[in-house]
C-alpha distance (Angstrom), angle and dihedral (degrees) to the residues before:
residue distance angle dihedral
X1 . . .
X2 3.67 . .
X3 4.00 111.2 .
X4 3.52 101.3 -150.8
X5 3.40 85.6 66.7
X6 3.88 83.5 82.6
X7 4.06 85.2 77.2
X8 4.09 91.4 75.9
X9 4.00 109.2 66.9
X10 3.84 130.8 46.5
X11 3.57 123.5 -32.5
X12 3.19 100.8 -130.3
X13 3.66 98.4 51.5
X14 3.50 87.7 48.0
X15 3.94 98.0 49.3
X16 3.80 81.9 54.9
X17 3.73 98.6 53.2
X18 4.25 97.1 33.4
X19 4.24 76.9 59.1
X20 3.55 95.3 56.2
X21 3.65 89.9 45.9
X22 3.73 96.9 56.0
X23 3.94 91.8 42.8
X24 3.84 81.4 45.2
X25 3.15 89.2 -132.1
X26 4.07 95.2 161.1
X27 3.64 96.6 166.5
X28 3.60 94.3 57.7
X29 3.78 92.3 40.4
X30 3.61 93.3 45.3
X31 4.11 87.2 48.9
X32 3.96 87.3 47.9
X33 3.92 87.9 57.5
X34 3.80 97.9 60.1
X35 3.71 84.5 63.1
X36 4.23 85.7 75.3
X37 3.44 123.3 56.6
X38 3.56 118.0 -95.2
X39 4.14 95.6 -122.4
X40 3.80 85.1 45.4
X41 4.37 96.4 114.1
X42 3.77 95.7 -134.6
X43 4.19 91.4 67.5
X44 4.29 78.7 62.3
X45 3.30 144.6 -132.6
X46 3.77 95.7 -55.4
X47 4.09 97.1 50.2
X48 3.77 83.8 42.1
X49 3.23 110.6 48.9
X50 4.14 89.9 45.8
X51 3.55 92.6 56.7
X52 4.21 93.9 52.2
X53 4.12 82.3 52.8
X54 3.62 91.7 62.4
X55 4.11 105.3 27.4
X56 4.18 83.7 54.9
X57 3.65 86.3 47.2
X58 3.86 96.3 -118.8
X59 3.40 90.9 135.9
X60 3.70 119.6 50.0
X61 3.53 104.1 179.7
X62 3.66 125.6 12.5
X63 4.13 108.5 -146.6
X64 3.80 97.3 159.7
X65 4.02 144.2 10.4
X66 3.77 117.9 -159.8
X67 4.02 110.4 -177.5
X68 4.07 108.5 -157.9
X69 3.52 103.2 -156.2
X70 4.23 138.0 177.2
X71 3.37 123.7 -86.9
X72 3.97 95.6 -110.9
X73 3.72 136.5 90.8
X74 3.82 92.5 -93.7
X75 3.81 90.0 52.6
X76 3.35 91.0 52.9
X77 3.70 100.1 39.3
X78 4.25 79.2 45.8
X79 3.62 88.7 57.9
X80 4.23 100.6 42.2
X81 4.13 79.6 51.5
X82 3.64 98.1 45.5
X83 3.75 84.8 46.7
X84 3.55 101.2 61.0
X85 3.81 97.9 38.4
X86 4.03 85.0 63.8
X87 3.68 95.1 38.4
X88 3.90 87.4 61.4
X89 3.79 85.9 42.6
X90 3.33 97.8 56.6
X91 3.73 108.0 11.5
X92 4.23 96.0 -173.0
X93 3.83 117.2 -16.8
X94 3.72 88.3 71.5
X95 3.99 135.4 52.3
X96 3.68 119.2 -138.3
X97 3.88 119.6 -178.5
X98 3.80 129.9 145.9
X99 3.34 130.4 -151.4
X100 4.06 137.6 -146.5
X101 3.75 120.4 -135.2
X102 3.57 119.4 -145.8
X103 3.40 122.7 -126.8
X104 4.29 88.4 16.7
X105 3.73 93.1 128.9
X106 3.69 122.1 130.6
X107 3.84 97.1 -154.5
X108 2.89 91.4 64.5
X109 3.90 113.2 54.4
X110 3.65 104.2 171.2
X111 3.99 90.3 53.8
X112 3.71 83.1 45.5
X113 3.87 99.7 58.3
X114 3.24 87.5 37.6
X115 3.52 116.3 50.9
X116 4.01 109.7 -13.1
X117 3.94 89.9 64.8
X118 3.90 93.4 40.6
X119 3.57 91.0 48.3
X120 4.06 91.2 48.8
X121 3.85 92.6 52.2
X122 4.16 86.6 45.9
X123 4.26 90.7 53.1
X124 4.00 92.6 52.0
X125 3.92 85.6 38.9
X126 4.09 87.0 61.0
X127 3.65 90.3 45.3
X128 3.86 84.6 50.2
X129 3.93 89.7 58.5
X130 3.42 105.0 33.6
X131 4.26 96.4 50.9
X132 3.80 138.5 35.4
X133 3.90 104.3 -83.1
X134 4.17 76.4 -145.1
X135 3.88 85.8 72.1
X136 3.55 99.5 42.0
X137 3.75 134.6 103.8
X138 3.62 131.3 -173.0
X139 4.03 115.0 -157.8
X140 3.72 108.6 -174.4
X141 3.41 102.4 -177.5
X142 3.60 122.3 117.8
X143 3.67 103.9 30.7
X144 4.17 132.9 93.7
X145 4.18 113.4 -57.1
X146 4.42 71.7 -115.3
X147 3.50 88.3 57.6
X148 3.60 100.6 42.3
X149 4.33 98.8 53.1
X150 3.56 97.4 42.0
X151 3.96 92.0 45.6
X152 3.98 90.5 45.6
X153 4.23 87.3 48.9
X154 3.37 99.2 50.7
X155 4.00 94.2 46.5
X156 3.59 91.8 53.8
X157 3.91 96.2 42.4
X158 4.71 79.0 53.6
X159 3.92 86.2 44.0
X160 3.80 90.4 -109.4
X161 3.78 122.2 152.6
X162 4.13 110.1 -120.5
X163 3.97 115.0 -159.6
X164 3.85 127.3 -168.4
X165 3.67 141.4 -168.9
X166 3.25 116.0 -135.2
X167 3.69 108.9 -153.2
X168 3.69 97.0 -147.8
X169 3.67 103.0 42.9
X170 4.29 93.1 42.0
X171 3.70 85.6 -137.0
X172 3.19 140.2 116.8
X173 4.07 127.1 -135.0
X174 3.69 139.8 166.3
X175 3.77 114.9 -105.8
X176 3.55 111.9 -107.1
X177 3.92 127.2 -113.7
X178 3.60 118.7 -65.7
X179 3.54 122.5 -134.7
X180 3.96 103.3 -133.2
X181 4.23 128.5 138.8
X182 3.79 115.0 -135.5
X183 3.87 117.7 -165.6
X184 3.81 104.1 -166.3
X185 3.85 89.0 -173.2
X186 3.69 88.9 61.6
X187 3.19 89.5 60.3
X188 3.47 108.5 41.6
X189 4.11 81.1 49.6
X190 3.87 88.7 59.4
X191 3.20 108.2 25.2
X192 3.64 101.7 120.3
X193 4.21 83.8 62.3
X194 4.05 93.7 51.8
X195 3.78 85.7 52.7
X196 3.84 92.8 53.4
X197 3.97 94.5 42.7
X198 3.74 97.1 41.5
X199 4.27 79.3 58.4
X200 3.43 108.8 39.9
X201 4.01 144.8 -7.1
X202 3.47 114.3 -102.7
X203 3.57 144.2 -152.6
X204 3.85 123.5 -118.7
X205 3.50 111.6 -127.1
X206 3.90 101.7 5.4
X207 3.88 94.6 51.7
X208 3.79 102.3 23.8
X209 3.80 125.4 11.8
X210 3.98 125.1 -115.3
X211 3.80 95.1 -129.0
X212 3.61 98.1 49.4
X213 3.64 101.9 72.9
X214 3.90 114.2 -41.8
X215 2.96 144.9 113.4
X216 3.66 101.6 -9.4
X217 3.89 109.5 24.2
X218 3.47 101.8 86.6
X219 3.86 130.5 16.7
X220 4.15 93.0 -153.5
X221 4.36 84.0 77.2
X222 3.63 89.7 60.2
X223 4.14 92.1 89.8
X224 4.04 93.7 22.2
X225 4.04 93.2 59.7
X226 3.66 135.2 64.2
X227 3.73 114.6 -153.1
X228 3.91 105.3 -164.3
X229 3.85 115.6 176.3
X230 3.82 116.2 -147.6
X231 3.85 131.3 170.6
X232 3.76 85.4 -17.1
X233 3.05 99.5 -57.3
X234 4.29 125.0 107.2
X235 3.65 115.9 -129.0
X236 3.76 120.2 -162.6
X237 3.81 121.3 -154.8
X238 4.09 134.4 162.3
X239 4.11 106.4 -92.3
X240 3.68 115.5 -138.7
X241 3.69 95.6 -89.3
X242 4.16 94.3 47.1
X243 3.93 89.6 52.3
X244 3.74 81.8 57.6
X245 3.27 96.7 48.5
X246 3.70 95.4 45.6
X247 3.64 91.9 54.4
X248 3.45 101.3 44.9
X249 3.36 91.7 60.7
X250 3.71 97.9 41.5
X251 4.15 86.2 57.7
X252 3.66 84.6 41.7
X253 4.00 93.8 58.6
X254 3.46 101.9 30.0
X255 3.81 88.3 56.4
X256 4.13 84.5 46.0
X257 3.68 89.6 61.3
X258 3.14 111.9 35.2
X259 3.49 93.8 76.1
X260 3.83 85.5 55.0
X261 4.07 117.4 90.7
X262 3.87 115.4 -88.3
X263 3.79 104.8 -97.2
X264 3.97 107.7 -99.2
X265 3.92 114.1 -96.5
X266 3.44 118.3 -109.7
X267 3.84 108.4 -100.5
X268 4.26 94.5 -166.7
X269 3.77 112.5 30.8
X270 3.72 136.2 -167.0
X271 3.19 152.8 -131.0
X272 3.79 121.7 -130.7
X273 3.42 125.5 -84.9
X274 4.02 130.4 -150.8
X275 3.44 100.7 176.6
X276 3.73 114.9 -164.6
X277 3.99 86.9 -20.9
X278 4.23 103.4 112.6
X279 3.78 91.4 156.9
X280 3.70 102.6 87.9
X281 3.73 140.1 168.6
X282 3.88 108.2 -116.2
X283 3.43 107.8 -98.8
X284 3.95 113.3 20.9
X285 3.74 95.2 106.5
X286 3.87 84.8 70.9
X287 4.09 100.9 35.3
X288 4.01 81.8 52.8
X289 3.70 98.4 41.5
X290 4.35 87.1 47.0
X291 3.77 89.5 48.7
X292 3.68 96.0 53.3
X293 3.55 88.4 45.8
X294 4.19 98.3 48.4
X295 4.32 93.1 36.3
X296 3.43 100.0 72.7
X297 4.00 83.7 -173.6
X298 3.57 91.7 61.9
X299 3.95 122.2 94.5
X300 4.05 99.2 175.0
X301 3.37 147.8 -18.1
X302 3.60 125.8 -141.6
X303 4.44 138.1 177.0
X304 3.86 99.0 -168.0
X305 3.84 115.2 138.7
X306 3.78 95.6 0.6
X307 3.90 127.0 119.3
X308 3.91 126.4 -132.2
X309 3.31 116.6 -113.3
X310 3.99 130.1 -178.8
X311 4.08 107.5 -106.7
X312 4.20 132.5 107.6
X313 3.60 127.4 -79.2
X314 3.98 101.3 -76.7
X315 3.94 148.5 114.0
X316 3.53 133.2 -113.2
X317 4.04 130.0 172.2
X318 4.28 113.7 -120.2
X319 3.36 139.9 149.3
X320 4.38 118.4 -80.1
X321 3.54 132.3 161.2
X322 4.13 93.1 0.8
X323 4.16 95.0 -47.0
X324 3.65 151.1 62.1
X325 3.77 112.3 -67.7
X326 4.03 137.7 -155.8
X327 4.11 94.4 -134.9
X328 3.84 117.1 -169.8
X329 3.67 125.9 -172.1
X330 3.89 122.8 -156.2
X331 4.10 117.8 -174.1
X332 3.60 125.6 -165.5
X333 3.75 118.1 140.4
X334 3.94 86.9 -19.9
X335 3.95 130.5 -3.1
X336 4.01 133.6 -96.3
X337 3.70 124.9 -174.3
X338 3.67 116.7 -140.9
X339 4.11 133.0 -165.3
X340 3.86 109.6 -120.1
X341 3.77 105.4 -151.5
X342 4.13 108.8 -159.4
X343 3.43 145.9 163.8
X344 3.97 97.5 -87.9
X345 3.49 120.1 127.5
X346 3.56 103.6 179.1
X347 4.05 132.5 47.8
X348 3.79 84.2 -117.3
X349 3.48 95.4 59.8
X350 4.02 97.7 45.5
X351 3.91 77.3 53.5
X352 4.18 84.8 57.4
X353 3.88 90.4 39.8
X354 4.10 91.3 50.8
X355 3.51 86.6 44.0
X356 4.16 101.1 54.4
X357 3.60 81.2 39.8
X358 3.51 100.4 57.2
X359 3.50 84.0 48.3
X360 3.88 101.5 50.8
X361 3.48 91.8 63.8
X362 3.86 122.5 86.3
């Protein structure tokens, strides 16, 4: 909802309402609202474009509403109004929340690109995995042209419908097809690094090593990775477009197995072994002993007759000692990789375990 928009009906409505907004006074603003109609273009894009959903009988049912809004005082205050105006609406049967995303601030376009857009496409990921994509909706309209491509992409690429109000044609469509390329065994390949960049920025050569995988061992990373260099140093981060294609895929898997048994728990556990290893990075004993523990899937974890290498605290699946492999990494004041023995019997469920294990850490 764009509040200047106040500045195009009658004064002395809008003196009224402009009041409320300064007092912040969102219930009585939002109450003031339900005195226009809802397709009337001052009430915005947001109030709008909702109320074409239901009178063209897009939407059926409305369960939820979940406003994603800047990260600045008039997204918040935009949120608080738009709040109120559908609590009145629909004072029980419905839930109406909205929700600020960090980083979403347009004054600041280097935070914007990267963080605000990659924390937009993570928010509709989470509604991705935590509802039916069959009862979701994605309305677009209202927020940056940024906002609106990389929100209509990702929906498409989780099989979610994506709607828009065109301003000049006062009616509402859903966004065509995109044409994007997804290589799930890219993914699966690397998934251990999306993990790690979807989290955190990291630093080549202290946090991940050169040779490993960056920047020259595979062209596809060229649009999913952000290379920023600061104080000398280069920091690595998901783009826009690799957040979306590390979610996508996450949702895509996680949906794969959970239809899959849960991997058997391990009856006999134990505890970690280190082999002939005696240089150790401070800590591991613990982390390894802890993940035993909280995996109930896992029966040890070992680090003979594996190198260190420089790269976050995750799991991928690779060939050692003639077969497919559950490899862990833990980094402290330098990296060891570690064998993760489980109770997976099948390559597709080592592709589960890596997968919840990815997940498990933070």
């Amino acid at each position: 909802m764009k509040l200047e928009n106040y500045n195009k009906i009658d004064q002395n409505l809008i003196l009224k309402r402009q009041n409320y907004l300064e007092q912040k006074n969102f219930i009585a603003l939002g109450q003031s609202l339900l005195e226009s109609k809802a397709t009337d273009r001052i009430l915005g894009a947001e109030i709008n474009s909702v109320a074409h959903l239901i009178s063209e009988n897009i939407v059926d049912e409305v369960d939820q509403l979940h406003f994603l809004v800047s990260d600045t005082q008039d997204g918040r205050d935009t949120g608080e109004v738009l709040k109120y105006y559908y609590k009145r609406i629909y004072p029980k049967e419905v839930a109406v929340d909205f929700h600020v995303i960090e980083g979403l601030d347009d004054r600041n376009p280097k935070l914007f690109k990267n963080k605000g857009l990659r924390n937009l496409i993570k928010k509709i990921s989470y509604f991705a995995k935590n509802y039916s994509t069959e009862t979701l909706l994605i309305n677009a309209t209202g927020g940056y042209k940024a906002q609106i491509l990389f929100a209509g992409v990702l929906g498409q690429s989780l099989g979610i419908p994506v709607y828009y109000l065109f301003e000049t044609f006062r009616e509402i469509i859903q966004l065509p097809p995109q044409p994007i390329s997804l290589d799930s065994d890219f993914w699966v390949k690397h998934q251990d690094m999306f993990f790690s960049l979807s989290n955190n920025m990291m630093e080549l050569g202290k946090d991940i090593e050169s040779s490993f995988w960056y920047p020259q061992h595979d062209s596809k990373f060229d649009i999913l990775i952000d290379a920023e260099e600061i104080d000398g140093k280069t920091l690595l981060s998901l783009s826009t477009t690799g957040e979306i294609f590390h979610q996508t895929f996450f949702y895509r898997y996680q949906n794969r197995y959970r239809s899959e048994p849960d991997l058997d728990v391990a009856i006999e556990k134990k505890k970690p072994s280190f082999g002939h290893d005696h240089h150790m990075p401070h800590g591991i004993q613990k982390y390894l002993e802890a993940l035993t523990e909280e995996i109930p899937f896992i029966i040890q974890c070992r680090t003979d007759n594996l190198k260190n290498k420089t790269f976050p605290n995750r799991f991928s699946l690779r060939p050692h000692n003639n077969d497919l492999e559950i490899i862990g990494c833990y980094s402290s004041e330098f990296s060891c990789e570690f064998i993760v023995f489980t109770t997976a019997k099948t390559i597709e469920q080592k592709e589960k375990a890596v997968l919840l294990l990815n997940n498990h850490v933070k």
